[in-house]
C-alpha positions as CSV (number, residue, x, y, z in Angstrom):
1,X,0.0,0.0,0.0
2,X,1.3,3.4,-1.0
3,X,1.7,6.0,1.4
4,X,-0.2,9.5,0.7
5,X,0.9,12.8,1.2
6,X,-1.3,14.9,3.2
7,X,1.0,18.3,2.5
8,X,0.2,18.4,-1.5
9,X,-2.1,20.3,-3.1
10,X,-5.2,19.1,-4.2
11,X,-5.5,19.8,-7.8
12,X,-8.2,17.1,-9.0
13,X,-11.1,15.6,-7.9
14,X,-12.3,12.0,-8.1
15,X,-15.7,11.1,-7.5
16,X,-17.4,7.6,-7.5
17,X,-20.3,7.7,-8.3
18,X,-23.4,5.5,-7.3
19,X,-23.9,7.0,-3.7
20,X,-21.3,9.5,-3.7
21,X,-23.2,11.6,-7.1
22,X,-26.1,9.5,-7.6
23,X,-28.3,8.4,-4.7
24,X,-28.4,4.4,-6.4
25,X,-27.8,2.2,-3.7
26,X,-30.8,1.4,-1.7
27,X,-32.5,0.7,-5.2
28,X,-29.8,-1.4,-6.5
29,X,-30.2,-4.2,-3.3
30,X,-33.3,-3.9,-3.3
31,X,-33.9,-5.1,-7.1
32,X,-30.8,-7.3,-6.4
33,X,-32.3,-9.5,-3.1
34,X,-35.8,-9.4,-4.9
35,X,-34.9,-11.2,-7.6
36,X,-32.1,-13.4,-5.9
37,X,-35.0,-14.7,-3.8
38,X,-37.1,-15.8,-6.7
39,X,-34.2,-18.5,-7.2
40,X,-33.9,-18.9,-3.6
41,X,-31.2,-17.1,-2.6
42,X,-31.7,-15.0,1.3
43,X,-30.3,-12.0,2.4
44,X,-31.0,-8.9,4.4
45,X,-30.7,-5.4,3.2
46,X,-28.1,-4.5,5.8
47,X,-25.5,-7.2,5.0
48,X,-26.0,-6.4,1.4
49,X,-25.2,-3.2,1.3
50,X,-22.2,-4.1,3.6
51,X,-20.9,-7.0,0.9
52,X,-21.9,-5.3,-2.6
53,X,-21.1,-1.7,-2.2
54,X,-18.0,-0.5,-4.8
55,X,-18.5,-4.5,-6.1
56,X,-18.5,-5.3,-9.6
57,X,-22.0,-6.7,-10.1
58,X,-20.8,-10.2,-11.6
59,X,-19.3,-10.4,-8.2
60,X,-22.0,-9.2,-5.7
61,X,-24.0,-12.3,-7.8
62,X,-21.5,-14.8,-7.0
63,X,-21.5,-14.2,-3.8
64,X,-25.4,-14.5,-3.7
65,X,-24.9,-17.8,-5.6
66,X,-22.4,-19.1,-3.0
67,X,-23.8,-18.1,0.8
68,X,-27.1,-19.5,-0.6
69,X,-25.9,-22.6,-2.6
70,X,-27.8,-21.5,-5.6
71,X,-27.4,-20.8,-9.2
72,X,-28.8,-18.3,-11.1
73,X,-29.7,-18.3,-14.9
74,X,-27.1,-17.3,-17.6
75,X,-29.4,-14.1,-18.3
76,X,-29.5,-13.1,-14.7
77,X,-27.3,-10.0,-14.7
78,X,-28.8,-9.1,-18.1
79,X,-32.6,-9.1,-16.5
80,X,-31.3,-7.2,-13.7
81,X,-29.8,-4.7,-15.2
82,X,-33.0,-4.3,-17.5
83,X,-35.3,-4.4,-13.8
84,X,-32.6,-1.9,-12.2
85,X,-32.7,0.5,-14.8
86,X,-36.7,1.1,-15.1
87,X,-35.8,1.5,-11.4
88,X,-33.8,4.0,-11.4
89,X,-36.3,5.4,-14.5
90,X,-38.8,6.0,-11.7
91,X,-37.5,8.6,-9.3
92,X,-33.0,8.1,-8.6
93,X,-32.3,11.3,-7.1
94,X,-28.5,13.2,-6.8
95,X,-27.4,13.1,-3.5
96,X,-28.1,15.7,-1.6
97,X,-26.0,19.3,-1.7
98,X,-23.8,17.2,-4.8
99,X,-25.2,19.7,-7.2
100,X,-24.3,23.0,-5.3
101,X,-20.7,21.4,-4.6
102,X,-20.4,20.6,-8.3
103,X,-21.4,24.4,-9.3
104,X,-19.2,25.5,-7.1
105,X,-15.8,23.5,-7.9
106,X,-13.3,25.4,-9.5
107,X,-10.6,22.8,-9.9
108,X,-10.7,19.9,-12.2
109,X,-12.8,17.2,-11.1
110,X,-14.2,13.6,-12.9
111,X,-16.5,10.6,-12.3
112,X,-14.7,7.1,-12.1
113,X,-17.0,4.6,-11.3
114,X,-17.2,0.7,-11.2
115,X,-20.2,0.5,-13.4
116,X,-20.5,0.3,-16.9
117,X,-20.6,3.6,-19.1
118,X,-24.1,3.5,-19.8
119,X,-25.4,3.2,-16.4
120,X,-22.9,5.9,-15.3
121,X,-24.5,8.4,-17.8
122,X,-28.0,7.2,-17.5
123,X,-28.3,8.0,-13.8
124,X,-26.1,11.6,-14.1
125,X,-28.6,12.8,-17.1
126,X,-31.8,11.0,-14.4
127,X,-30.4,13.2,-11.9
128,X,-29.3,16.9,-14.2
129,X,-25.4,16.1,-13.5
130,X,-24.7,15.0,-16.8
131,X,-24.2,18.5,-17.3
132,X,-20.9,18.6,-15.1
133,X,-19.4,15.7,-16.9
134,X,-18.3,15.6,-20.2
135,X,-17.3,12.4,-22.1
136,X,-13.7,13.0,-21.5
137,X,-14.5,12.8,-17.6
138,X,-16.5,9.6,-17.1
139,X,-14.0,6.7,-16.7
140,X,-15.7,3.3,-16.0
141,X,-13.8,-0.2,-15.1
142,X,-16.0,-1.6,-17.6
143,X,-13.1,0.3,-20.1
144,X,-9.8,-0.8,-18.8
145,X,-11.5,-4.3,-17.3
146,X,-10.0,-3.8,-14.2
147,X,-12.4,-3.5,-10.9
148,X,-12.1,-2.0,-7.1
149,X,-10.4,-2.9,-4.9
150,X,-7.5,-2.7,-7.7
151,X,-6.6,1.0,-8.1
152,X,-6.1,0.6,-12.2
153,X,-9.8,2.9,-12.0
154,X,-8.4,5.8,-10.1
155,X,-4.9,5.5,-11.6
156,X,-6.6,5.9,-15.3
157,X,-8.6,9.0,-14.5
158,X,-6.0,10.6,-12.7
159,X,-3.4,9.9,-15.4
160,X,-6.0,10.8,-18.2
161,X,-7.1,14.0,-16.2
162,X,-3.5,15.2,-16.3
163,X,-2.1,14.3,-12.6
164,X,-0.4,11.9,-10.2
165,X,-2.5,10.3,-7.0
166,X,-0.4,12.6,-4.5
167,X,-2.6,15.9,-7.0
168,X,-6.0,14.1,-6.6
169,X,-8.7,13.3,-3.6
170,X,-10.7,10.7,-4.4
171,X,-14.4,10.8,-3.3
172,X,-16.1,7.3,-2.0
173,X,-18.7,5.7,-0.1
174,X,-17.7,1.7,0.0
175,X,-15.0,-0.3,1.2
176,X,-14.1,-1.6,-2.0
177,X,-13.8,2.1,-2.9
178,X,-11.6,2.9,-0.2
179,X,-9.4,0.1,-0.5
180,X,-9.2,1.0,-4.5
181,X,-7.9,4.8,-3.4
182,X,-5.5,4.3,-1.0
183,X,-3.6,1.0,-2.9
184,X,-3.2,3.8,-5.7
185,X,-1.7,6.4,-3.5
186,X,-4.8,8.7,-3.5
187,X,-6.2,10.4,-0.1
188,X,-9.4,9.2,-0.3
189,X,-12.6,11.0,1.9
190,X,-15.7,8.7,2.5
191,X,-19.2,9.6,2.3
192,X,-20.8,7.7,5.0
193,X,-24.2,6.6,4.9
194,X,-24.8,6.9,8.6
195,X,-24.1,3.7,10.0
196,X,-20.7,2.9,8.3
197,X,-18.3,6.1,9.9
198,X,-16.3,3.2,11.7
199,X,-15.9,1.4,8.8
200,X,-14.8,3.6,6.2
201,X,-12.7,5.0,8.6
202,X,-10.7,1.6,9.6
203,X,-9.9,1.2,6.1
204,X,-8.5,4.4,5.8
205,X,-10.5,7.0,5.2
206,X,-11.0,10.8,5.9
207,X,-15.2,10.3,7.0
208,X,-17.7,12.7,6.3
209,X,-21.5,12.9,6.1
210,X,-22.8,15.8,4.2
211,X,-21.3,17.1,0.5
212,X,-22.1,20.4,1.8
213,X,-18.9,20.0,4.4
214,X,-16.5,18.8,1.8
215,X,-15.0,22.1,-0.1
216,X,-14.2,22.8,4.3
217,X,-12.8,19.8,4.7
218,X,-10.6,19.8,1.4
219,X,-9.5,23.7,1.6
220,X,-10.9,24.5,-1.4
Protein backbone atom coordinates (compact mmCIF):
# COMPACT_ATOMS: atom_id res chain seq x y z
CA UNK A 1 0.00 0.00 0.00
CA UNK A 2 1.30 3.35 -0.98
CA UNK A 3 1.74 6.04 1.40
CA UNK A 4 -0.23 9.48 0.66
CA UNK A 5 0.86 12.78 1.25
CA UNK A 6 -1.31 14.85 3.23
CA UNK A 7 1.04 18.26 2.52
CA UNK A 8 0.24 18.38 -1.49
CA UNK A 9 -2.11 20.34 -3.07
CA UNK A 10 -5.18 19.13 -4.19
CA UNK A 11 -5.49 19.83 -7.85
CA UNK A 12 -8.23 17.09 -8.97
CA UNK A 13 -11.14 15.61 -7.89
CA UNK A 14 -12.33 12.00 -8.09
CA UNK A 15 -15.66 11.06 -7.51
CA UNK A 16 -17.43 7.60 -7.53
CA UNK A 17 -20.34 7.75 -8.33
CA UNK A 18 -23.41 5.49 -7.34
CA UNK A 19 -23.92 6.98 -3.67
CA UNK A 20 -21.31 9.48 -3.72
CA UNK A 21 -23.23 11.55 -7.12
CA UNK A 22 -26.13 9.48 -7.59
CA UNK A 23 -28.31 8.39 -4.70
CA UNK A 24 -28.41 4.44 -6.36
CA UNK A 25 -27.82 2.24 -3.75
CA UNK A 26 -30.83 1.38 -1.66
CA UNK A 27 -32.49 0.71 -5.18
CA UNK A 28 -29.78 -1.42 -6.51
CA UNK A 29 -30.15 -4.19 -3.30
CA UNK A 30 -33.35 -3.92 -3.28
CA UNK A 31 -33.94 -5.12 -7.15
CA UNK A 32 -30.79 -7.26 -6.38
CA UNK A 33 -32.28 -9.51 -3.14
CA UNK A 34 -35.83 -9.42 -4.94
CA UNK A 35 -34.92 -11.23 -7.64
CA UNK A 36 -32.08 -13.40 -5.85
CA UNK A 37 -35.02 -14.74 -3.76
CA UNK A 38 -37.15 -15.78 -6.68
CA UNK A 39 -34.22 -18.49 -7.16
CA UNK A 40 -33.86 -18.90 -3.61
CA UNK A 41 -31.15 -17.05 -2.65
CA UNK A 42 -31.74 -15.01 1.30
CA UNK A 43 -30.29 -12.02 2.35
CA UNK A 44 -31.01 -8.90 4.42
CA UNK A 45 -30.68 -5.37 3.21
CA UNK A 46 -28.15 -4.48 5.81
CA UNK A 47 -25.47 -7.16 5.03
CA UNK A 48 -26.02 -6.39 1.36
CA UNK A 49 -25.16 -3.17 1.26
CA UNK A 50 -22.16 -4.09 3.60
CA UNK A 51 -20.88 -7.02 0.93
CA UNK A 52 -21.89 -5.33 -2.57
CA UNK A 53 -21.13 -1.72 -2.20
CA UNK A 54 -18.03 -0.46 -4.76
CA UNK A 55 -18.51 -4.45 -6.14
CA UNK A 56 -18.51 -5.28 -9.57
CA UNK A 57 -21.99 -6.68 -10.08
CA UNK A 58 -20.83 -10.23 -11.57
CA UNK A 59 -19.29 -10.35 -8.18
CA UNK A 60 -21.99 -9.18 -5.71
CA UNK A 61 -24.02 -12.27 -7.81
CA UNK A 62 -21.50 -14.77 -7.00
CA UNK A 63 -21.46 -14.16 -3.81
CA UNK A 64 -25.42 -14.54 -3.69
CA UNK A 65 -24.95 -17.80 -5.62
CA UNK A 66 -22.37 -19.05 -3.01
CA UNK A 67 -23.83 -18.13 0.78
CA UNK A 68 -27.07 -19.51 -0.59
CA UNK A 69 -25.90 -22.62 -2.62
CA UNK A 70 -27.82 -21.55 -5.59
CA UNK A 71 -27.41 -20.84 -9.18
CA UNK A 72 -28.83 -18.30 -11.06
CA UNK A 73 -29.75 -18.31 -14.93
CA UNK A 74 -27.05 -17.29 -17.58
CA UNK A 75 -29.37 -14.07 -18.25
CA UNK A 76 -29.52 -13.11 -14.70
CA UNK A 77 -27.28 -9.99 -14.70
CA UNK A 78 -28.79 -9.11 -18.12
CA UNK A 79 -32.59 -9.08 -16.47
CA UNK A 80 -31.25 -7.16 -13.73
CA UNK A 81 -29.82 -4.65 -15.25
CA UNK A 82 -33.02 -4.34 -17.45
CA UNK A 83 -35.30 -4.44 -13.78
CA UNK A 84 -32.60 -1.94 -12.16
CA UNK A 85 -32.70 0.47 -14.80
CA UNK A 86 -36.68 1.12 -15.08
CA UNK A 87 -35.84 1.52 -11.45
CA UNK A 88 -33.83 3.97 -11.41
CA UNK A 89 -36.29 5.41 -14.51
CA UNK A 90 -38.83 6.05 -11.75
CA UNK A 91 -37.48 8.59 -9.29
CA UNK A 92 -32.98 8.13 -8.61
CA UNK A 93 -32.26 11.30 -7.13
CA UNK A 94 -28.46 13.25 -6.79
CA UNK A 95 -27.36 13.12 -3.46
CA UNK A 96 -28.10 15.73 -1.59
CA UNK A 97 -25.98 19.30 -1.68
CA UNK A 98 -23.76 17.17 -4.80
CA UNK A 99 -25.19 19.73 -7.20
CA UNK A 100 -24.28 23.03 -5.34
CA UNK A 101 -20.72 21.41 -4.64
CA UNK A 102 -20.45 20.59 -8.27
CA UNK A 103 -21.38 24.43 -9.35
CA UNK A 104 -19.18 25.52 -7.09
CA UNK A 105 -15.83 23.47 -7.95
CA UNK A 106 -13.34 25.42 -9.49
CA UNK A 107 -10.55 22.81 -9.88
CA UNK A 108 -10.72 19.94 -12.19
CA UNK A 109 -12.83 17.16 -11.08
CA UNK A 110 -14.15 13.60 -12.88
CA UNK A 111 -16.53 10.61 -12.26
CA UNK A 112 -14.75 7.06 -12.09
CA UNK A 113 -17.03 4.58 -11.32
CA UNK A 114 -17.22 0.66 -11.16
CA UNK A 115 -20.19 0.51 -13.36
CA UNK A 116 -20.48 0.28 -16.94
CA UNK A 117 -20.58 3.64 -19.09
CA UNK A 118 -24.12 3.46 -19.77
CA UNK A 119 -25.43 3.25 -16.42
CA UNK A 120 -22.88 5.93 -15.32
CA UNK A 121 -24.46 8.42 -17.75
CA UNK A 122 -27.97 7.24 -17.51
CA UNK A 123 -28.35 7.96 -13.85
CA UNK A 124 -26.09 11.58 -14.15
CA UNK A 125 -28.62 12.79 -17.06
CA UNK A 126 -31.83 11.05 -14.43
CA UNK A 127 -30.36 13.21 -11.90
CA UNK A 128 -29.32 16.91 -14.18
CA UNK A 129 -25.36 16.11 -13.54
CA UNK A 130 -24.70 15.00 -16.79
CA UNK A 131 -24.21 18.51 -17.32
CA UNK A 132 -20.89 18.62 -15.07
CA UNK A 133 -19.36 15.66 -16.88
CA UNK A 134 -18.32 15.61 -20.15
CA UNK A 135 -17.28 12.36 -22.06
CA UNK A 136 -13.70 12.97 -21.46
CA UNK A 137 -14.54 12.80 -17.64
CA UNK A 138 -16.53 9.64 -17.13
CA UNK A 139 -14.01 6.74 -16.70
CA UNK A 140 -15.71 3.33 -16.00
CA UNK A 141 -13.79 -0.18 -15.07
CA UNK A 142 -15.97 -1.56 -17.64
CA UNK A 143 -13.08 0.28 -20.11
CA UNK A 144 -9.81 -0.79 -18.83
CA UNK A 145 -11.53 -4.30 -17.26
CA UNK A 146 -9.96 -3.81 -14.24
CA UNK A 147 -12.43 -3.51 -10.85
CA UNK A 148 -12.13 -2.04 -7.11
CA UNK A 149 -10.45 -2.92 -4.93
CA UNK A 150 -7.51 -2.67 -7.70
CA UNK A 151 -6.59 1.02 -8.09
CA UNK A 152 -6.06 0.56 -12.20
CA UNK A 153 -9.79 2.85 -12.03
CA UNK A 154 -8.35 5.83 -10.12
CA UNK A 155 -4.90 5.55 -11.64
CA UNK A 156 -6.61 5.86 -15.28
CA UNK A 157 -8.60 9.02 -14.49
CA UNK A 158 -6.01 10.60 -12.68
CA UNK A 159 -3.36 9.91 -15.42
CA UNK A 160 -6.01 10.82 -18.19
CA UNK A 161 -7.06 14.04 -16.22
CA UNK A 162 -3.45 15.19 -16.30
CA UNK A 163 -2.08 14.28 -12.56
CA UNK A 164 -0.38 11.91 -10.22
CA UNK A 165 -2.48 10.26 -7.00
CA UNK A 166 -0.41 12.56 -4.49
CA UNK A 167 -2.60 15.91 -6.98
CA UNK A 168 -5.96 14.09 -6.63
CA UNK A 169 -8.70 13.34 -3.55
CA UNK A 170 -10.72 10.71 -4.36
CA UNK A 171 -14.40 10.82 -3.31
CA UNK A 172 -16.09 7.30 -1.96
CA UNK A 173 -18.71 5.73 -0.08
CA UNK A 174 -17.70 1.71 0.01
CA UNK A 175 -14.97 -0.34 1.23
CA UNK A 176 -14.10 -1.62 -1.97
CA UNK A 177 -13.81 2.09 -2.93
CA UNK A 178 -11.58 2.93 -0.20
CA UNK A 179 -9.35 0.12 -0.50
CA UNK A 180 -9.17 0.97 -4.47
CA UNK A 181 -7.95 4.83 -3.43
CA UNK A 182 -5.46 4.29 -0.97
CA UNK A 183 -3.60 1.03 -2.92
CA UNK A 184 -3.21 3.78 -5.75
CA UNK A 185 -1.73 6.44 -3.51
CA UNK A 186 -4.75 8.67 -3.46
CA UNK A 187 -6.17 10.36 -0.14
CA UNK A 188 -9.42 9.17 -0.27
CA UNK A 189 -12.62 10.99 1.90
CA UNK A 190 -15.66 8.74 2.47
CA UNK A 191 -19.20 9.60 2.35
CA UNK A 192 -20.85 7.74 4.96
CA UNK A 193 -24.22 6.62 4.89
CA UNK A 194 -24.85 6.88 8.60
CA UNK A 195 -24.08 3.72 10.02
CA UNK A 196 -20.65 2.87 8.31
CA UNK A 197 -18.35 6.08 9.85
CA UNK A 198 -16.31 3.24 11.74
CA UNK A 199 -15.91 1.35 8.78
CA UNK A 200 -14.78 3.60 6.19
CA UNK A 201 -12.67 4.95 8.63
CA UNK A 202 -10.73 1.59 9.63
CA UNK A 203 -9.90 1.18 6.11
CA UNK A 204 -8.47 4.36 5.76
CA UNK A 205 -10.54 6.96 5.17
CA UNK A 206 -10.99 10.78 5.89
CA UNK A 207 -15.15 10.31 7.03
CA UNK A 208 -17.66 12.74 6.29
CA UNK A 209 -21.50 12.93 6.07
CA UNK A 210 -22.75 15.80 4.23
CA UNK A 211 -21.30 17.14 0.50
CA UNK A 212 -22.10 20.42 1.76
CA UNK A 213 -18.94 20.03 4.36
CA UNK A 214 -16.51 18.82 1.76
CA UNK A 215 -15.04 22.12 -0.05
CA UNK A 216 -14.16 22.82 4.28
CA UNK A 217 -12.80 19.77 4.66
CA UNK A 218 -10.65 19.83 1.37
CA UNK A 219 -9.54 23.70 1.56
CA UNK A 220 -10.87 24.50 -1.43
Amino acid sequence: MNNTNHTTEIKCIIFDCDNVLVDTESTLVSVLIDMAREYGAQMDTEEAIRLFSGRQLLQSIRILEQTSDVTFPNDFEKRFRVRLYDEFRKGVQPITGVKDLLESLKLPYCVASSGPREKIELNLGLTGLIGFFDESRIFSSYDIDSWKPDPDIFLHAASAMGFSPSECVVIEDSLAGIEAARNGGFRVYGLTNGYNQQELSDQGAIVFDEMKGLPQLLNI
